[in-house]
C-alpha positions as CSV (number, residue, x, y, z in Angstrom):
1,X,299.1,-46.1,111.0
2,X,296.1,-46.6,109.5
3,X,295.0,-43.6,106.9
4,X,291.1,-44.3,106.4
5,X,288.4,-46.6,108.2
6,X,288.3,-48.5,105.5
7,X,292.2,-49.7,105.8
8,X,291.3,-49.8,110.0
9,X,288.7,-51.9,109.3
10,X,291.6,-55.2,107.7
11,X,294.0,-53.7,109.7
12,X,291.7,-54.3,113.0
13,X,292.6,-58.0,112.1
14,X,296.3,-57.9,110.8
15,X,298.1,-54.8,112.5
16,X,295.9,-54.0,115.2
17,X,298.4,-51.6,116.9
18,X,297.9,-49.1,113.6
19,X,294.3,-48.7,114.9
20,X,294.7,-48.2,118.0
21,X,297.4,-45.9,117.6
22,X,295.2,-43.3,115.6
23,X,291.1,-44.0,117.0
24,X,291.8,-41.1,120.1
25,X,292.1,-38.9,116.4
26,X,289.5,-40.8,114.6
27,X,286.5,-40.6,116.7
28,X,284.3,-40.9,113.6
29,X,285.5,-44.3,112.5
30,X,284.1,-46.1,115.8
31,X,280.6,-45.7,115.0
32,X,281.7,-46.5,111.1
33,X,283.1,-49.7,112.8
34,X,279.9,-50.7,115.8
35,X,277.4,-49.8,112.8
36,X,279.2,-52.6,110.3
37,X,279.2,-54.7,113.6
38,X,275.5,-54.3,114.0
39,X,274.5,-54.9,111.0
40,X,276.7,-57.8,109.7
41,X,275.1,-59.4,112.9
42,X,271.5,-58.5,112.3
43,X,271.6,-59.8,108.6
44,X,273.3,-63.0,109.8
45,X,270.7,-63.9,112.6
46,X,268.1,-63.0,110.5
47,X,269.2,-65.3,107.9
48,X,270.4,-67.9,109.9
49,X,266.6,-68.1,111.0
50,X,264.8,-67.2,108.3
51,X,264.6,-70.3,106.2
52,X,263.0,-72.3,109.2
53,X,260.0,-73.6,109.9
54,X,258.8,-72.9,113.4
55,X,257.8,-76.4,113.9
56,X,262.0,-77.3,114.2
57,X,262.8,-74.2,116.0
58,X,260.2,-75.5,118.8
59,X,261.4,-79.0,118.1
60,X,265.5,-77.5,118.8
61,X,264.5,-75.3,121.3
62,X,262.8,-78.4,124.1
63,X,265.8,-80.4,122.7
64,X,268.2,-78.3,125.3
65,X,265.6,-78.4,128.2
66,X,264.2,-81.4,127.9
67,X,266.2,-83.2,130.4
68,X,265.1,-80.9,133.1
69,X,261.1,-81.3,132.5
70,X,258.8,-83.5,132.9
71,X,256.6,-85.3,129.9
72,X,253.8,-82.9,131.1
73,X,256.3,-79.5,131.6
74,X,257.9,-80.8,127.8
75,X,254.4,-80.5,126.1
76,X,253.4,-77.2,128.1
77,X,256.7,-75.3,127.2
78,X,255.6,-76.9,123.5
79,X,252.5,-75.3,123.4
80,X,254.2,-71.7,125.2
81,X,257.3,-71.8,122.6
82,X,255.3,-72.9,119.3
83,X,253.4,-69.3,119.4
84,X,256.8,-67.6,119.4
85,X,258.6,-69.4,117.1
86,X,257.4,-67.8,113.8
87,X,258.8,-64.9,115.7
88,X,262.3,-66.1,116.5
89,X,264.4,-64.1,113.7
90,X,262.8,-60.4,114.9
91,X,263.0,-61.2,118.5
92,X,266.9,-62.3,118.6
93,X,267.6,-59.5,116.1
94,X,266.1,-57.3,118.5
95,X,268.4,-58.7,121.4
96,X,271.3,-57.7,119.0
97,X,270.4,-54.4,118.7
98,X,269.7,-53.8,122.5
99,X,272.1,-56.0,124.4
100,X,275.2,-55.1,122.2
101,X,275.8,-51.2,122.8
102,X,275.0,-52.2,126.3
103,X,277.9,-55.0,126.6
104,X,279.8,-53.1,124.9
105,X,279.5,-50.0,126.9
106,X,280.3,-52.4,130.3
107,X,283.0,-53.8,128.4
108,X,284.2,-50.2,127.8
109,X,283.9,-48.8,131.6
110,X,286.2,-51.6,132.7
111,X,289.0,-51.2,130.0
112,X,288.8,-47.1,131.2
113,X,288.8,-48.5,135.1
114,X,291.8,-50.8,134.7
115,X,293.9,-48.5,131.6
116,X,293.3,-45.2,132.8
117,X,295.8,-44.2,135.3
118,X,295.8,-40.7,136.0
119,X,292.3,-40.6,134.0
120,X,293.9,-39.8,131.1
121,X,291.6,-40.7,128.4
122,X,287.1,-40.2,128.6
123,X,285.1,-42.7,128.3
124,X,284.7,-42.4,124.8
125,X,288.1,-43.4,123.7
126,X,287.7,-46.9,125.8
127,X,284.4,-47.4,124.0
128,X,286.1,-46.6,120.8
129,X,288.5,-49.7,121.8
130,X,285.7,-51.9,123.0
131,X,283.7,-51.5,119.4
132,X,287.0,-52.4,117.4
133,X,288.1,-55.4,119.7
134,X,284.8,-56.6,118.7
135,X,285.2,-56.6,115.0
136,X,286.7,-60.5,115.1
137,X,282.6,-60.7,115.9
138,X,282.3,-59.8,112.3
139,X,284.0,-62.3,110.8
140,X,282.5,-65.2,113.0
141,X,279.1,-64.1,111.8
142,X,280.4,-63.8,108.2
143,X,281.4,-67.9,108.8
144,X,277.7,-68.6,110.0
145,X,276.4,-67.1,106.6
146,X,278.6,-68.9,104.5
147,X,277.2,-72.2,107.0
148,X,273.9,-71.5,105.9
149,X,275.1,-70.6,102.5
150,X,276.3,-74.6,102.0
151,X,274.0,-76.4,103.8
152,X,271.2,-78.2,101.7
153,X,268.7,-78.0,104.3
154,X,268.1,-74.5,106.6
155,X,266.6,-76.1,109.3
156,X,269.9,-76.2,110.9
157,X,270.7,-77.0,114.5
158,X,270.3,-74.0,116.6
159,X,273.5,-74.5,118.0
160,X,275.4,-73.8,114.7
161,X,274.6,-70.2,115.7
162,X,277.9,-70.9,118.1
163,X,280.0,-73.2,115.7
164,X,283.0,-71.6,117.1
165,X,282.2,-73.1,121.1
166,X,284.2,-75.3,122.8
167,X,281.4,-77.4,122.5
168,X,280.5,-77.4,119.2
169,X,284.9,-77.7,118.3
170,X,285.7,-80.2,120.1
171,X,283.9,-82.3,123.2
172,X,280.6,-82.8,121.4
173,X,278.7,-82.8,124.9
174,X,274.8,-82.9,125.3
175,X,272.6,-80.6,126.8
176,X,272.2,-82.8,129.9
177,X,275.8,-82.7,130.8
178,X,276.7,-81.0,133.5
179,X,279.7,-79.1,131.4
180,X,277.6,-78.4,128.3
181,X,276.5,-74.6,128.9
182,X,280.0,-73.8,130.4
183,X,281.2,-75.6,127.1
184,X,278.7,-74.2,124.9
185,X,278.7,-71.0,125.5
186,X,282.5,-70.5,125.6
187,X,283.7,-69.3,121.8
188,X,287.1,-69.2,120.5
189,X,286.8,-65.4,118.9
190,X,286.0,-64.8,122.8
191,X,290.1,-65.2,123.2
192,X,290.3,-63.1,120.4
193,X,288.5,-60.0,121.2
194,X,290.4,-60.4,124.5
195,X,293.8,-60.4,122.7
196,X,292.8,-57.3,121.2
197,X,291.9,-55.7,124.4
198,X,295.0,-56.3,125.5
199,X,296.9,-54.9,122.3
200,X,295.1,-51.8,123.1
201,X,296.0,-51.5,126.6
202,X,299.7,-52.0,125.5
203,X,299.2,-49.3,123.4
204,X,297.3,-46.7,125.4
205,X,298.3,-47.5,128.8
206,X,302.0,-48.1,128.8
207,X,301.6,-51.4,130.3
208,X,303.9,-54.7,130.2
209,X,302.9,-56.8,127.1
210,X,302.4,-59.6,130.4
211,X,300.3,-56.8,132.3
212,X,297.9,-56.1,129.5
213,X,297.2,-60.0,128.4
214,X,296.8,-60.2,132.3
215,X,294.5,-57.0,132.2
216,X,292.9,-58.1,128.9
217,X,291.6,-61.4,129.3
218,X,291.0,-61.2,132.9
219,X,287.3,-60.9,132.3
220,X,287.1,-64.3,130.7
221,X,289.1,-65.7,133.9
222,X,286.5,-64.6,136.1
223,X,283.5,-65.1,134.4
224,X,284.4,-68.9,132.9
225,X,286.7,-69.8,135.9
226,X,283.8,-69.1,138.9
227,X,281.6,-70.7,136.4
228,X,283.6,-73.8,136.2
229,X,284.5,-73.9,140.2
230,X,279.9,-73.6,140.6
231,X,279.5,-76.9,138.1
């Protein structure tokens, strides 16, 4: 089992199962663990936009809805998105702030909805699970700053922000295609938050090593699979 949050915080990645087995104990280490989350992603975003210029942000940003507008509607949404732009870093590390306890505490209500027979464990336990399945989050953001570490020029495609997408892997599609934002938005460290959430269940729950990958990654059925059957 793991003996310290600092050995949870590898093991998260290499022996999962010794996390899990000790976090009900260890309340204190999951808000060690969402506030290395938070900020490994605010210092990434921030960086990722800081070095540029507003003028390619704009320029990126009518790149992925240009094929929906009109000549008129492009230079309008020009005009609306080049007085934001300078302000593109605070805003989206504002989003991070806001939108990840909240997904995360969603995320958390359905592992203790679908884990909890008997209503064993509170709600704080499942949360605690949620925050640490997320820590493969970590590492993808830790790639992104090492992107813009090596690249010669920071005014990099926006879409490098998701350099782990289907999309960006392996079809290569562009905005106007009908399977781009389903591509796009669909990131391999998805699968492995998921695979963790089902690690956890195994552990917690008693279930079937089939039950809990079932249980785990049935949120990314639903959500991508009635996404695909709408396109």
């Amino acid at each position: 089992m793991s003996k310290n949050v600092g050995q949870a915080l590898l093991d998260i990645y290499v022996a999962p199962k010794q996390v899990f087995k000790v976090l009900p104990e260890k309340k204190g280490w999951s808000w060690v663990a969402l506030l290395v989350i938070l900020v490994v992603n605010v210092v990434g975003i921030w960086y990722f936009y800081s070095g540029m210029t507003p003028e390619w942000i704009v320029e990126q940003q009518i790149a992925q809805t240009a094929h929906n507008m009109t000549p008129a509607e492009i230079e309008q949404s020009r005009a609306v998105m080049g007085q934001m732009a300078d302000k593109t870093g605070i805003i989206s590390v504002a989003a991070i702030l806001v939108m990840t306890p909240i997904i995360m505490a969603i995320m958390a209500l359905y592992l203790m909805l679908v884990g909890n027979p008997g209503q064993k464990r509170p709600y704080g336990d499942w949360f605690a699970m949620t925050v640490w399945s997320n820590m493969p989050g970590v590492l993808n953001m830790l790639g992104l700053i090492i992107l813009v570490l090596i690249s010669s020029d920071p005014n990099l495609p926006l879409t490098t922000a998701n350099y782990l997408s289907l999309n960006q892997l392996l079809f290569g599609l562009e905005p106007r295609h009908a399977w781009y934002a389903w591509a796009e938005n669909f990131n391999l460290i998805y699968l492995w938050i998921a695979g963790l959430f089902a690690v956890g269940l195994h552990c917690w729950s008693g279930y079937s090593a089939v039950k809990s990958a079932l249980l785990g990654y049935a949120p990314l059925l639903v959500i991508y699979g009635l996404w695909a059957v709408f396109i």
